[in-house]
N, C-alpha and C positions, 0 to 999 in steps of 0.2 A: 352873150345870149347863147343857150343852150341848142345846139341844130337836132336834137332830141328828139321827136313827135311821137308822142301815142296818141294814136284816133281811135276816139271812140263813138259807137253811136245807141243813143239811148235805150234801144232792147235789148243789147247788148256789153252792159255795164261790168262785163267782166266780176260780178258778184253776187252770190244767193241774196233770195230776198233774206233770209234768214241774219244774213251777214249786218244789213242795213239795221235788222228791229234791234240785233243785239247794241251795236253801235246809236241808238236810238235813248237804248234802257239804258246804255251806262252814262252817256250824258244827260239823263235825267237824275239816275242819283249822283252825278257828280255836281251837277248846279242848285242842287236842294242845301240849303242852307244851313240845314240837322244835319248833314252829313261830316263827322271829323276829320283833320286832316290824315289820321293813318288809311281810313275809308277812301278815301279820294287819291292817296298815293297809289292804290294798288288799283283803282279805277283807270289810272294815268298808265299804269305799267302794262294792264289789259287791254285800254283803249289805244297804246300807241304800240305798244310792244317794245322796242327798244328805245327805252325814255327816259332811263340813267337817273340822275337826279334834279332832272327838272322840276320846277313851282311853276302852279300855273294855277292863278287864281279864278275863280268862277263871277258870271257866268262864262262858257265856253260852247261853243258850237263847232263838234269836228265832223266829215268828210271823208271818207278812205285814211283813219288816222295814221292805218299800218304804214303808209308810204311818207311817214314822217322819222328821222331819226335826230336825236337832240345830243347834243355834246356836255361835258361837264359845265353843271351850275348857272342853266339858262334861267331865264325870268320872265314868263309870259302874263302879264299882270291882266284882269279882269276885262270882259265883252269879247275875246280876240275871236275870227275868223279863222279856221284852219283847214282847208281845202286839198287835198290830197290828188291822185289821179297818176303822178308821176312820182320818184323820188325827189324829199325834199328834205334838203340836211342843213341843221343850224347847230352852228360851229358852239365850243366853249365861251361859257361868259359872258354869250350875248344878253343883253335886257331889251322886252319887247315891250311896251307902251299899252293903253288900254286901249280898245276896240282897233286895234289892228288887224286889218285881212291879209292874207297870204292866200293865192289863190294858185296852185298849180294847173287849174285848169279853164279851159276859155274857148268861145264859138266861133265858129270860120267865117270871118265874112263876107263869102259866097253865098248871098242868099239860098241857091242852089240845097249845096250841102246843108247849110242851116236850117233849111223846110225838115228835111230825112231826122235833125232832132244831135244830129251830127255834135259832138264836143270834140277838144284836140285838148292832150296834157303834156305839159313842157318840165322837168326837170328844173329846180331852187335850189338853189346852195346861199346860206348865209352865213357868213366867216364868224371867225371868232371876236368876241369883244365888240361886236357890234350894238348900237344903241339904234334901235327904232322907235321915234316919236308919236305920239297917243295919234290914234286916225290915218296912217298910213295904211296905203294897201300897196302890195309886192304881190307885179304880174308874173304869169306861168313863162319861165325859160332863163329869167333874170338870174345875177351873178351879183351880189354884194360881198365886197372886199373885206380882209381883217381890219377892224379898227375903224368902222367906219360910222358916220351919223347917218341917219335920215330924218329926216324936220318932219315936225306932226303936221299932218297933211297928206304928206307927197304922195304921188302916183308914181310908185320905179315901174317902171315899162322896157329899160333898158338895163345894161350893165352897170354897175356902180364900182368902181377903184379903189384899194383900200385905202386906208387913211384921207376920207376927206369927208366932208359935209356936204351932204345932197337934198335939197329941197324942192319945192313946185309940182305943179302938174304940165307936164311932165316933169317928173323930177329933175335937177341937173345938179352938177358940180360948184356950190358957190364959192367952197373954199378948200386948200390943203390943210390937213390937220399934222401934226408935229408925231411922226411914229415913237410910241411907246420905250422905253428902257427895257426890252426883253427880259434883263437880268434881273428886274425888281418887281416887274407888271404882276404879276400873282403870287407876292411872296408874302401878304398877307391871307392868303388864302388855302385851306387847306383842303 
C-alpha cells in the first residue's frame, strides 16, 4: 500500500472549473458512437496526456485523467471507471476487463472530516502483463504485481504479488501463477 496521501477538500479541487467541462466535452465525443477510431485516439492522447498506445474502448468515464500514465499496449475494454486524484501508472501489456473501476481516490471515515466534504487520493501502480477481470474495482493506494490476475468481481483494497491470482471481496491470493519465460513473453509482439 502506498503511505502517499493527498488530501483534498471539495472547494478546493486543485482544478479550474474550466479544466472539468473540457474533460466533460472530450468524453462526450469519445463515447459517441460516429466518432472514428483516429478521432478518439487523439481524444485519448488529449484526455490522458501521456497514453502511448493504449485502446480503450467506449463507453469510458474519466476523472483527473492527466494523473493517469499507461505503458506499451494496454487494453482498457468498454464501461471502465478511471479516477484519477493521485498518480496512477499501469505497466506494459496489461488488459483491463469491461466496467472496471480504478479509483485513486476515497473519503475519510471520520465522519468529522467527511461532513467538511473532505476526499483523500492514494497513488496505483498496476504492473505489467496484468489481466484484470470484467467488474473489478482497484482501491486508492494499492500495488498490483507483474503478471498478475484479478478475478471479475474482486475488490483489491490491499496489495497484490506479482504472479498470482486474486480474487473476492476483499480480494485475496487464491493461487501462485507459474512466472512467465522473460525470453519469449513479448516476442510476438511488436
Amino acid at each position: 500500500m502506498s503511505d502517499t496521501t493527498i488530501r483534498y477538500a471539495f472547494s478546493d479541487l486543485g482544478r479550474e472549473p474550466g479544466d472539468w467541462r473540457n474533460e466533460v466535452e472530450l468524453l462526450r465525443r469519445f463515447n459517441d458512437w460516429h466518432t472514428d477510431d483516429d478521432a478518439r485516439a487523439a481524444i485519448i492522447a488529449e484526455l490522458f496526456g501521456n497514453a502511448g498506445d493504449v485502446r480503450i474502448l467506449p463507453p469510458l468515464t474519466v476523472a483527473r485523467g492527466r494523473d493517469f500514465s499507461f505503458g506499451h499496449k494496454v487494453f482498457i475494454n468498454c464501461g471502465a471507471m478511471l479516477s484519477g486524484g493521485a498518480p496512477v501508472r499501469i505497466g506494459a501489456h496489461t488488459l483491463i476487463g469491461p466496467n472496471v473501476h480504478i479509483h485513486a481516490t476515497t473519503h475519510p471515515v471520520d465522519p468529522t472530516e467527511r461532513q467538511r466534504w473532505a476526499f483523500w487520493a492514494k497513488p496505483i501502480t498496476i504492473g505489467e502483463n496484468v489481466w484484470i477481470g470484467a467488474g473489478a474495482v482497484i482501491c486508492a493506494g494499492v500495488t498490483i504485481g507483474d503478471h498478475s490476475v484479478i478475478g471479475a468481481g474482486a475488490i483489491v483494497t490491499r496489495d497484490v504479488p506479482a504472479c498470482v491470482l486474486a480474487a473476492g471481496n476483499p480480494a485475496q491470493v487464491v493461487r501462485q501463477l507459474e512466472p512467465p519465460d522473460m525470453a519469449t513473453l513479448y516476442a510476438d509482439w511488436t
